[in-house]
C-alpha positions in Angstrom: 106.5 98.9 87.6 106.3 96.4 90.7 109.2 94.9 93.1 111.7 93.3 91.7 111.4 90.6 94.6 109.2 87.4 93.5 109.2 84.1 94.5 111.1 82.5 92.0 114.2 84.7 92.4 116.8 85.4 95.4 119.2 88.0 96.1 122.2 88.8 97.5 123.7 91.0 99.8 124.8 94.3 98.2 127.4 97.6 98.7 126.0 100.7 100.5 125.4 102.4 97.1 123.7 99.0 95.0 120.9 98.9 98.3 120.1 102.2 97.9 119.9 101.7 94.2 117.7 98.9 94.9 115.5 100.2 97.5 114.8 103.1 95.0 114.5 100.9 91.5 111.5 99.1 93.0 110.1 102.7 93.9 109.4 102.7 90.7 91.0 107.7 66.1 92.7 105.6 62.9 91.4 104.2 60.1 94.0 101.6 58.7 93.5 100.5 55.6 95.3 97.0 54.3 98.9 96.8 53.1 98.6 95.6 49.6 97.7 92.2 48.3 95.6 89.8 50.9 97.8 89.6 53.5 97.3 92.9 55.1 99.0 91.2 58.4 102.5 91.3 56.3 104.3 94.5 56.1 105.6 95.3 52.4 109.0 96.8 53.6 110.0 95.3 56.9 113.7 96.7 58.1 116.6 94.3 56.9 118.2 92.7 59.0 115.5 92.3 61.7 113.7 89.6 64.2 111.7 87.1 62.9 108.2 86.9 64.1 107.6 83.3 63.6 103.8 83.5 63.7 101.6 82.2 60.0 98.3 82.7 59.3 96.1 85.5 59.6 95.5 87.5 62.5 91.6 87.2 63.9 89.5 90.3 63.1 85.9 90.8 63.7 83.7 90.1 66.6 81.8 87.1 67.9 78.8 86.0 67.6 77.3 88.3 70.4 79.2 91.8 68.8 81.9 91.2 71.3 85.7 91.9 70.2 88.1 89.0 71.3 91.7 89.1 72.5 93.8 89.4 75.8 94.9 92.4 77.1 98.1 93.4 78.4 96.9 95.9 81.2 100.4 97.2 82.4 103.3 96.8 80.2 106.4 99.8 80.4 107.5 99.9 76.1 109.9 103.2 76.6 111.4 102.6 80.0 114.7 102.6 78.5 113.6 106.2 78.2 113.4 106.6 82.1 115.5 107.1 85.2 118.0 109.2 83.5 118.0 106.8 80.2 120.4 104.7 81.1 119.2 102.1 83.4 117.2 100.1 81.0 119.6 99.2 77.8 118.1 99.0 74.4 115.4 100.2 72.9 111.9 99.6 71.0 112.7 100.3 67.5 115.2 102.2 65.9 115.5 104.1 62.5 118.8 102.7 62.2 117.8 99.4 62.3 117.5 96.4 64.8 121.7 96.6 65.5 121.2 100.2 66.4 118.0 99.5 68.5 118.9 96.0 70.4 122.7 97.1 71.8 123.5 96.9 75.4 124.6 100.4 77.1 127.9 101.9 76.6 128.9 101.2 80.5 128.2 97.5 79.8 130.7 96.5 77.5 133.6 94.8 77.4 132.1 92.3 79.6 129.3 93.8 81.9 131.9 95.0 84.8 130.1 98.3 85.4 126.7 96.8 84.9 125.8 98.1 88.2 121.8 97.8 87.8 122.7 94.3 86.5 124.7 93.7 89.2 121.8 93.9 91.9 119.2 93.2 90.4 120.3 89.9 89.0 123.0 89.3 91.5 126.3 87.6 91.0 129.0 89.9 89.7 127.2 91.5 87.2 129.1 90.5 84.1 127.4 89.1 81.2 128.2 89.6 77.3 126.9 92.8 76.3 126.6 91.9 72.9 122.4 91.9 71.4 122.4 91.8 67.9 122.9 89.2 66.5 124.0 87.0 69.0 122.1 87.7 72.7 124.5 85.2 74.7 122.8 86.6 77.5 120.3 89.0 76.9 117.2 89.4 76.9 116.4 86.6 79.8 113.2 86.3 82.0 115.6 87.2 84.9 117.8 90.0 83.4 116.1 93.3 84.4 118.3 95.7 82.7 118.1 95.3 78.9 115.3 95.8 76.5 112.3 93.4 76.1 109.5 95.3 73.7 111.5 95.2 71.0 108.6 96.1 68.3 108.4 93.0 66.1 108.0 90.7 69.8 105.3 93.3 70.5 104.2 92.4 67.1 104.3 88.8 67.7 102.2 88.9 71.0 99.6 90.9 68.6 99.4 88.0 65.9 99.5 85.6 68.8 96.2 87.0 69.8 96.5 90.2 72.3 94.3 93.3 71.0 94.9 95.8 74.0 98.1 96.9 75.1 98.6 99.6 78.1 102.0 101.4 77.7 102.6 103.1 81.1 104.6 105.7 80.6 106.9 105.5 83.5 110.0 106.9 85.8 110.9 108.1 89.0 113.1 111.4 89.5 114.6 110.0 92.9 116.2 106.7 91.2 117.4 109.4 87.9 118.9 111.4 90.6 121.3 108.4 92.4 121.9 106.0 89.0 125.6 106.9 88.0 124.8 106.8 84.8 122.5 109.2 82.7 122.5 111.3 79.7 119.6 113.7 80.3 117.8 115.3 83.4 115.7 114.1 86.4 112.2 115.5 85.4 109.8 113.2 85.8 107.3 115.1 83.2 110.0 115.6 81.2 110.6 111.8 80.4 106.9 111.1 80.4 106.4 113.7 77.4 109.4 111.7 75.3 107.6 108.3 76.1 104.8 109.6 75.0 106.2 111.4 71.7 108.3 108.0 71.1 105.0 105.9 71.5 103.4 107.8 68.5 106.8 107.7 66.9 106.7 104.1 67.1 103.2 103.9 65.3 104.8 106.2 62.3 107.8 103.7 62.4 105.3 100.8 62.1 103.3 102.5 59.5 105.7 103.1 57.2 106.5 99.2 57.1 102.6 99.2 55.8 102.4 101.8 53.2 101.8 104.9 55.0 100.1 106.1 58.1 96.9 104.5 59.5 98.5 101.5 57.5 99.9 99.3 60.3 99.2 97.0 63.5 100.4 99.1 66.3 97.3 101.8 67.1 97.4 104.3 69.8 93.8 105.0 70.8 92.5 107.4 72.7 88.8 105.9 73.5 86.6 102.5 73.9 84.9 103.1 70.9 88.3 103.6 68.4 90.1 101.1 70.2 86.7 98.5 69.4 87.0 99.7 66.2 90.9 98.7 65.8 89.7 95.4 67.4 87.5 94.5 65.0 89.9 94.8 62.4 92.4 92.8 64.0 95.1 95.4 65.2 96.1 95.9 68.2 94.9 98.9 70.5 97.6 100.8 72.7 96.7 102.5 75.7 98.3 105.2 77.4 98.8 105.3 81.3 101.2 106.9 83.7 103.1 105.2 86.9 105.2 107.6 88.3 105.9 108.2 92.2 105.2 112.1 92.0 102.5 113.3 89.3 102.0 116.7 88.9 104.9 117.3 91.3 103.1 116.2 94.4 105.6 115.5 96.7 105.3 115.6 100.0 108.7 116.6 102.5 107.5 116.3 106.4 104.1 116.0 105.6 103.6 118.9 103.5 102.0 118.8 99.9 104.4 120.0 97.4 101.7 121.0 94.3 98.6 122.6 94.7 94.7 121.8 93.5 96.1 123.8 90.2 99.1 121.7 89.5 96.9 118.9 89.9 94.5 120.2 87.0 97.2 121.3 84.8 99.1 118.2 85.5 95.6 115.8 84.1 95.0 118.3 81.8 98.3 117.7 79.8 98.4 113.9 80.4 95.3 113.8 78.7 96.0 115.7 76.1 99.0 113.6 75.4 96.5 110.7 75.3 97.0 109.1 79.0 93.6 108.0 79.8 94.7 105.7 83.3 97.4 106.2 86.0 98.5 105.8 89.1 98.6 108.8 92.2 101.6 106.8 94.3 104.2 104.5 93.9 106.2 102.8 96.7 106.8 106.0 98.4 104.3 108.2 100.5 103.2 111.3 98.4 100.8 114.6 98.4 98.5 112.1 97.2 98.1 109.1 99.0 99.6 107.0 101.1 101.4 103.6 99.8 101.6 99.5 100.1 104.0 98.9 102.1 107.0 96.0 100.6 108.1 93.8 103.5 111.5 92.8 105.2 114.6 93.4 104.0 113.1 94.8 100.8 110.8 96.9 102.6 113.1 98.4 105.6 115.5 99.4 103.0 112.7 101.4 101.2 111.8 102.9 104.3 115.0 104.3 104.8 114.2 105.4 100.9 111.1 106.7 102.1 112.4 109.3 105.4 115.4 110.6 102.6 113.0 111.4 99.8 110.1 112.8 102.7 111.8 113.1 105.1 109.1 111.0 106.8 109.3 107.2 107.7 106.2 105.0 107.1 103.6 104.7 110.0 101.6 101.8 110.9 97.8 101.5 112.5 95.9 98.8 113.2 93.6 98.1 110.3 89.8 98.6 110.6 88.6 95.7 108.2 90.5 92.1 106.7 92.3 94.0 104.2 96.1 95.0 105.4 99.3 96.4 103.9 102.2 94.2 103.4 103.8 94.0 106.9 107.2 96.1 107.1 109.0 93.1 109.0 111.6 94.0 111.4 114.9 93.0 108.8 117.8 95.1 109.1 119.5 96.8 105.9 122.2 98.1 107.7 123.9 99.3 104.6 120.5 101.2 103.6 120.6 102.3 107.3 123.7 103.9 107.4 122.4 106.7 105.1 120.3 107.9 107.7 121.1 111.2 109.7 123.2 110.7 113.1 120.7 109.7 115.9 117.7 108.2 113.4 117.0 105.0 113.1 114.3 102.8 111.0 111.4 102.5 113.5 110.4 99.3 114.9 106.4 98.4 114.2 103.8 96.3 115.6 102.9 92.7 114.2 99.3 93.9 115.2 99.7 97.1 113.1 100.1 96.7 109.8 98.5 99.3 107.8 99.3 102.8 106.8 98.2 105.4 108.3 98.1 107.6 105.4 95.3 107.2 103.3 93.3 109.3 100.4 94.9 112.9 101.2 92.4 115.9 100.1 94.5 116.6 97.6 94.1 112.9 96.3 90.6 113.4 96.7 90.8 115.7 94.1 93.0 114.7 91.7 90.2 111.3 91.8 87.5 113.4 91.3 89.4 115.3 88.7 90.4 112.2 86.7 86.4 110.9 87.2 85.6 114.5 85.2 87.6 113.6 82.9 86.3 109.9 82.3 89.9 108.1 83.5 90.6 105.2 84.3 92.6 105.3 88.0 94.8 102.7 89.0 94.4 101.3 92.6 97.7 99.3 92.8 100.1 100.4 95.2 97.5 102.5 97.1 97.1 101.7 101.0 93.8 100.1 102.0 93.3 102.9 103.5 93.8 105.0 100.2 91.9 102.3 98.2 89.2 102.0 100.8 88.2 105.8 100.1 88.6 105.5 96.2 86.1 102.8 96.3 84.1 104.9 98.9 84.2 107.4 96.2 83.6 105.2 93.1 80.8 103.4 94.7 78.6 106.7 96.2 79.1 107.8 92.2 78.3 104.7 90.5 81.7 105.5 88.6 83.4 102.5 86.8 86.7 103.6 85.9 88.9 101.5 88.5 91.5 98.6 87.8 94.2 96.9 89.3 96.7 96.1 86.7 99.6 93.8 88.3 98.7 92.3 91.3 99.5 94.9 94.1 96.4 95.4 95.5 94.6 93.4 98.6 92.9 90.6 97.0 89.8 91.0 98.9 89.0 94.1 97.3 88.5 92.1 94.0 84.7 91.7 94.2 84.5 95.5 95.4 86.5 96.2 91.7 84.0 93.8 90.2 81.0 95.2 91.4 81.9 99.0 90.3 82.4 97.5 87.0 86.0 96.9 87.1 88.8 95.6 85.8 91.6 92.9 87.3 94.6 91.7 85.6 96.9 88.8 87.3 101.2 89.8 87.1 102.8 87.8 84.7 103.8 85.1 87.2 104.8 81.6 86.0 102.2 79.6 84.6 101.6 77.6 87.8 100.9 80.4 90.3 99.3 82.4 87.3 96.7 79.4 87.3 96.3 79.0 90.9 95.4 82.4 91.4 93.2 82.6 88.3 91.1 80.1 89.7 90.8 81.4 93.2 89.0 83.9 91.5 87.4 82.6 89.2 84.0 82.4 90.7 83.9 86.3 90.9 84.5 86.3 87.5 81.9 84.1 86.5 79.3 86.3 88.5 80.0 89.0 87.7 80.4 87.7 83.4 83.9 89.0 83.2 87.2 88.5 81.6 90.9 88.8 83.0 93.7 90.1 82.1 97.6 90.0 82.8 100.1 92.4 83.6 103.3 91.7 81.8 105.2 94.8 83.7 108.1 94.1 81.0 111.1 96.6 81.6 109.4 97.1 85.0 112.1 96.0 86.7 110.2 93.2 88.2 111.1 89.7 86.9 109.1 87.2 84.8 108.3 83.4 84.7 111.4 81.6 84.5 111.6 78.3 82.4 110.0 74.7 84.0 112.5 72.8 81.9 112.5 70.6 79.1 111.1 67.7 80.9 108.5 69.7 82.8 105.2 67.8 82.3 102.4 69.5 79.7 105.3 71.4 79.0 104.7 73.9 75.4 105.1 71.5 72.3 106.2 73.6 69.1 104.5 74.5 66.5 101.1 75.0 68.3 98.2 77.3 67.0 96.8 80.3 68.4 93.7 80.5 70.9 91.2 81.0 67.9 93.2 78.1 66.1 94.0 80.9 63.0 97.7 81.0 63.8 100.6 79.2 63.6 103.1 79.8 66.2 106.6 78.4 66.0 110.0 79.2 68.4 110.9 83.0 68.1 114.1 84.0 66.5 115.6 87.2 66.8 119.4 87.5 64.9 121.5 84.3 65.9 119.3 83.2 68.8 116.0 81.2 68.9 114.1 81.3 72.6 112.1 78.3 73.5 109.7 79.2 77.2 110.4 75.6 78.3 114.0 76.0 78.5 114.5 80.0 78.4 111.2 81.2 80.8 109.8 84.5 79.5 113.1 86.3 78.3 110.8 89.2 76.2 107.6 90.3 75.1 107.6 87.9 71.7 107.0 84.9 74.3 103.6 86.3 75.4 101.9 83.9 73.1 104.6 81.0 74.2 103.4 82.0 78.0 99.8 81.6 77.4 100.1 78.2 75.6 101.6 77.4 79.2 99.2 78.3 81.3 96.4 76.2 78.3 98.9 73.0 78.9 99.1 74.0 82.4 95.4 75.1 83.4 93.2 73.9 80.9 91.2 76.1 78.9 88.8 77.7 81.2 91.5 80.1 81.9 92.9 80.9 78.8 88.9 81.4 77.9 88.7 83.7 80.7 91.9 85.7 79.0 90.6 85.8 76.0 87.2 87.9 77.4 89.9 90.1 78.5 89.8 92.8 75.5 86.3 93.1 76.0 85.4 93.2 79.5 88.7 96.2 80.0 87.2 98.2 77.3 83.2 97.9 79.3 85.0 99.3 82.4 86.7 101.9 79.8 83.6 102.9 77.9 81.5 103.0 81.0 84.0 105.3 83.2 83.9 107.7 79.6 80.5 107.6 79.4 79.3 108.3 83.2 77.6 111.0 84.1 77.7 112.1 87.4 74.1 111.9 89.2 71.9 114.5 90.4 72.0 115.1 94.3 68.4 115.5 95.2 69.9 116.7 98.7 71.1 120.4 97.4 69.4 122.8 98.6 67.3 120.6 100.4 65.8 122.0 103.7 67.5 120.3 106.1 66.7 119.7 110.3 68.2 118.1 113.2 67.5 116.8 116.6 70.4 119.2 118.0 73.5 121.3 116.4 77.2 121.5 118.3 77.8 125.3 119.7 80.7 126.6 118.4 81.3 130.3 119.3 83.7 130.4 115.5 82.1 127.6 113.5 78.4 127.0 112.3 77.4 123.3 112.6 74.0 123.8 111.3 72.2 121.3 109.2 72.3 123.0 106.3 76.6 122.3 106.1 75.7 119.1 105.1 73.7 119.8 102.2 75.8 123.1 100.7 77.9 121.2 98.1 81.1 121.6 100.5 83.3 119.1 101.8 85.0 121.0 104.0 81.9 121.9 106.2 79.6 119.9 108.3 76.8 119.7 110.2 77.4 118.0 114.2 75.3 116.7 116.5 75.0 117.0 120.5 77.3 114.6 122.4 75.0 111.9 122.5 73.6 108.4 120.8 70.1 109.4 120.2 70.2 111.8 117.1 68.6 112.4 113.9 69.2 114.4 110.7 66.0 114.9 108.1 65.7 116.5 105.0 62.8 117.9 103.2 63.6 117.4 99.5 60.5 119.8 98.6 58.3 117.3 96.8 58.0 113.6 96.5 60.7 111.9 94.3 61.6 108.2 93.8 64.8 107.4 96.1 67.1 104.5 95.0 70.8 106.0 97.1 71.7 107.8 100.3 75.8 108.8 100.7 76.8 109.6 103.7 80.2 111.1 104.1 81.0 111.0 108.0 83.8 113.3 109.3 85.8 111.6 112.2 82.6 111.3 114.6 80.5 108.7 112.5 77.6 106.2 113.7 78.2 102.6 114.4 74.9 102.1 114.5 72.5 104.5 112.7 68.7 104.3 110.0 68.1 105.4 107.1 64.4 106.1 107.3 62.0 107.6 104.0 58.2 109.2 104.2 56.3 110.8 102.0 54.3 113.0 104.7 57.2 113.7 107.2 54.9 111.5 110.1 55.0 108.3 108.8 58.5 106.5 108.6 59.9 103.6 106.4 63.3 102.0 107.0 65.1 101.7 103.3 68.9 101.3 105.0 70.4 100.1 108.2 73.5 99.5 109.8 75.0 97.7 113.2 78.6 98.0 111.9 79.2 101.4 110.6 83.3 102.0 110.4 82.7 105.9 109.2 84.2 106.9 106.0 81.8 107.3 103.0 78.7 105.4 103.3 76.3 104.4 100.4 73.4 102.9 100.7 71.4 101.4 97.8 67.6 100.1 98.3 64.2 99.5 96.0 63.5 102.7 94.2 61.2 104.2 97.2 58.7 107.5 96.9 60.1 109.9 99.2 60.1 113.3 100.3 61.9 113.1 103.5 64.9 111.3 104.2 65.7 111.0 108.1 69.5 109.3 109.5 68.4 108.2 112.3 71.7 107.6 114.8 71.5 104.8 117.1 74.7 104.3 118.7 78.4 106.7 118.2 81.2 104.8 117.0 83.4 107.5 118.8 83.3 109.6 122.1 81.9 112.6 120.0 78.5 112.8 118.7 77.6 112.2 114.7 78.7 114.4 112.4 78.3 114.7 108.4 80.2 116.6 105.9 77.9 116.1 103.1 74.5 113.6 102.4 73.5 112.7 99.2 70.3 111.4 98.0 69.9 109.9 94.6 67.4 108.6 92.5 69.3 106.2 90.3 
């Protein structure tokens, strides 16, 4: 779920309670067997009346030539939304045992003519009205620019599958403060509560499709739970559904004046039931500050009014610092929401920040530190969208001093020049669904990265995310999409969609629901050329390496425990031990700390000779700017394998030539603060 606030679109000024509204919405292993006859791809009891499909020809099954599965990836996508915020702010919904008249219908509020539409009304703009009616005639619904009704309908899912995706990640998804403030709901404000019925419905929905086949195991629509099934529902053409979470407060870990709501226990029952519900990515924050981690921050207007969204849910505005590297938050702006503004207390006001500031203070909390090392245990994949740099700066910190792969960025909220960080953990990146254009001019900007580091892409259709999608270039747009036109491994046939009474055409309609996926991509072909659609289509199989990998990592063996350890001096603390040995006894929370001077050192004897390939360093707030890593065998003799002028504290990894080593020595050169050098943990490594 992203901001509702691209480019393309423009908004209007709003009432006291449609701002607020606002400011909070953007807060937010089968074996199929085939149907009978030859065309497994064809259901033998589809639901009558329903959507067409309009796709011929049989879906692509198989690998290539090098054992690689094929396919594009949706790598953020929200199928039971309508399920979220109180379950009435998204109208519609995937499928319905009563049929596509029961499923496709606008909420009751809606009708006669969209006067109470009050989501509709500010997230679209204008008055709000529009015919409520879906089946069978959508006069105005579902659009590329109406946020509030239903878009993953299952048969458009099902035609994005026979247009060629193979991996779909259904982020289960709400957020408790929006549930609370929405006028209209017909169920509670738990946040767990309404992932565990998107996740029961998701599984539902497979039954639902499986029936159309013959019986379970039968149909397109697979929830998998690991790389190696979902290869495996690849290779037989289906299409593999991931689960992930994006919610503002998982496992309850709020934060209310700076104090962590949830505990290290929530946080381990909290992964422990996601993943037994199948969840294998999420997110830890979402537009607001949490027990977690601190956010990226959405500017002007937009971004004042969710700070006032932020101090009334924590009670705490955001706070700014001047960043440390070339990555930044969004800036905050200085534009008033003075309707927003008037919900605050008597006396408080938004604060004013610094142009020269712009990044949040609030990073990785310890608590977030464990909930990443919790979801590493369990071979997750964690989402860094929506994290501050400062957040996502220690994640990769993390990631890289473990080798661990499991990281992605999903729709486009992260600073751009972390990409070749994400690429060289092993990574994933997929682009938002932006129009084709700006979909291709980004693409390519990165394309080079791509290349070296032999990956595919992926995009992020956020449908029912609240966020907008590519509206239409027109019928005389140049290269525009020419109908029929076949799929991306030429097997297909794809024709205009037509659901009930209305037939969609992207030229003239933009991206109006989840059935003009294939629609999109022939864009972006006509648009781009085929390098990028080429790219999109390595998608399945480079999100399903990072996958695999982050299942299959094993966390290394620190050659530093229990290590003898040895300094040129130790702080005196008449209550505390800073002794060498605290940075080689497993625990974060104590350190060893030098004398209040440049010149230090810090050895280790690792008992006998091993080969070294990594040294982490895990500096507390006094780190070294400048600082060695030196190896020996015999403890007299010194080689320098690492070496640093520009040490910004943090964790530090350092990876050299496999060297024989029995002694490692940090040799400090110059303090990067007034204190002297301290460590909370070293690591040595030998792969």
């Amino acid at each position: 779920m992203t901001s509702a606030g691209h480019p393309y679109r423009g908004r209007k000024n709003v009432t006291l309670a449609s701002l607020l509204l606002l400011v909070l919405a953007v807060a937010l292993g089968p074996t199929p067997s085939s149907a009978a006859g030859d065309d497994w791809w064809n259901p033998t009891a589809r639901p009558a009346p329903d959507s067409q499909v309009n796709v011929t020809g049989e879906p692509f099954a198989g690998t290539d030539a090098k054992g690689e599965v094929r396919g594009f990836v949706d790598a953020h996508d929200h199928i039971f939304s309508n399920e979220a915020f109180g379950g009435r702010l998204i109208c519609g919904k995937p499928f319905s045992e009563q049929g596509v008249a029961d499923a496709l219908k606008d909420c009751p509020e809606h009708y006669p003519d969209g006067s109470l539409a009050v989501f509709d009304f500010i997230t679209k703009g204008g008055d709000g009205k529009h015919d409520p009616v879906g089946w069978p005639t959508f006069k105005d619904w579902p659009a590329h620019d109406s946020l509030t009704h239903q878009q993953n309908y299952y048969a458009w899912v099902e035609r994005a599958w026979r247009g060629g995706q193979r991996v779909l990640v259904n982020d289960l998804v709400t957020n408790g403060v929006i549930c609370s403030v929405y006028f209209f709901k017909d169920r509670g404000c738990d946040e767990m509560t309404s992932i565990r019925l998107q996740a029961k419905l998701t599984y539902d929905m497979q039954s639902f499709v499986d029936k159309m086949y013959g019986g379970p195991g039968r149909g397109w629509f697979r929830i998998v739970t690991d790389s190696a099934q979902a290869r495996e529902v690849i290779e037989q053409g289906k299409l593999a559904v991931v689960l992930g979470v994006e919610t503002s407060e998982p496992f309850g870990c709020k934060q209310v004046l700076d104090i962590a709501q949830c505990s290290k226990a929530d946080i381990d029952k909290g992964l422990d039931e996601l993943y037994a519900l199948g969840v294998r990515s999420m997110f830890l924050c979402h537009k607001f500050d949490n027990a977690l981690c601190g956010v990226r921050f959405d500017s002007g207007t937009l971004g004042t009014a969710i700070n006032v969204g932020q101090f009334l849910s924590t009670g705490t505005f955001w706070r700014t610092e001047k960043c440390t590297g070339p990555q930044h938050d969004n800036p905050i702006g200085d534009a008033s929401a003075p309707e927003a503004e008037k919900r605050l207390p008597a006396g408080q006001e938004v604060p004013s920040y610094s142009a020269g500031a712009q990044c949040n203070v609030r990073g990785l909390t310890e608590l977030g530190e464990y909930a990443v090392r919790g979801m590493m245990q369990r071979g997750m994949m964690l989402e860094i969208d929506h994290m501050s740099v400062k957040a996502t700066g220690r994640v990769l910190d993390i990631f890289e001093a473990e080798s661990y792969p499991g990281v992605l960025s999903s729709h486009s909220w992260m600073d751009m020049d972390w990409t070749e960080r994400v690429y060289g953990l092993g990574g994933f990146i997929a682009q938002y669904m932006h129009g084709s254009e700006g979909f291709v001019s980004e693409a390519k900007r990165t394309e080079s990265l791509r290349d070296k580091y032999g990956v595919g892409y992926g995009y992020g259709t956020d449908m029912n995310g609240v966020g907008g999608w590519p509206a239409p270039r027109g019928a005389d747009a140049p290269d525009k999409v020419t109908y029929p036109f076949r799929s991306v491994d030429g097997g297909s046939v794809i024709d205009r969609q037509t659901t009930g009474e209305r037939t969609w055409d992207l030229n003239t309609d933009g991206a109006a629901h989840y059935g003009l996926v294939p629609d999109w991509i022939e864009d972006i072909r006509r648009v781009g050329g085929q390098d990028v659609v080429d790219d999109l289509f390595r998608g399945a199989e480079s999100y399903l390496d990072t996958w695999g990998a982050a299942e299959h990592h094993e966390a290394p063996g620190n050659l530093a425990n229990g290590s003898t350890a040895s300094a040129s001096s130790s702080e005196w603390s008449l209550f505390t031990s800073y002794e060498p040995r605290r940075a080689v006894d497993g625990d974060g929370g104590t350190r060893w700390a030098s004398d209040w001077s440049d010149d230090q050192w810090y050895r280790l004897d690792l008992g006998s000779t091993q080969l070294v390939e990594r040294v982490t360093l895990d500096w507390e707030r006094a780190y070294a700017k400048s600082y060695r890593i030196e190896l020996s065998t015999d403890g007299v003799n010194w080689r320098t394998a690492s070496s640093t002028m520009a040490g910004d504290g943090g964790l530090d990894t350092a990876r050299f030539a496999g060297t024989p080593a029995r002694y490692v020595r940090i040799q400090g050169l110059e303090r990067g603060t007034d204190w002297g050098y301290s460590l909370r943990e070293v690591g040595v490594y030998s792969g």
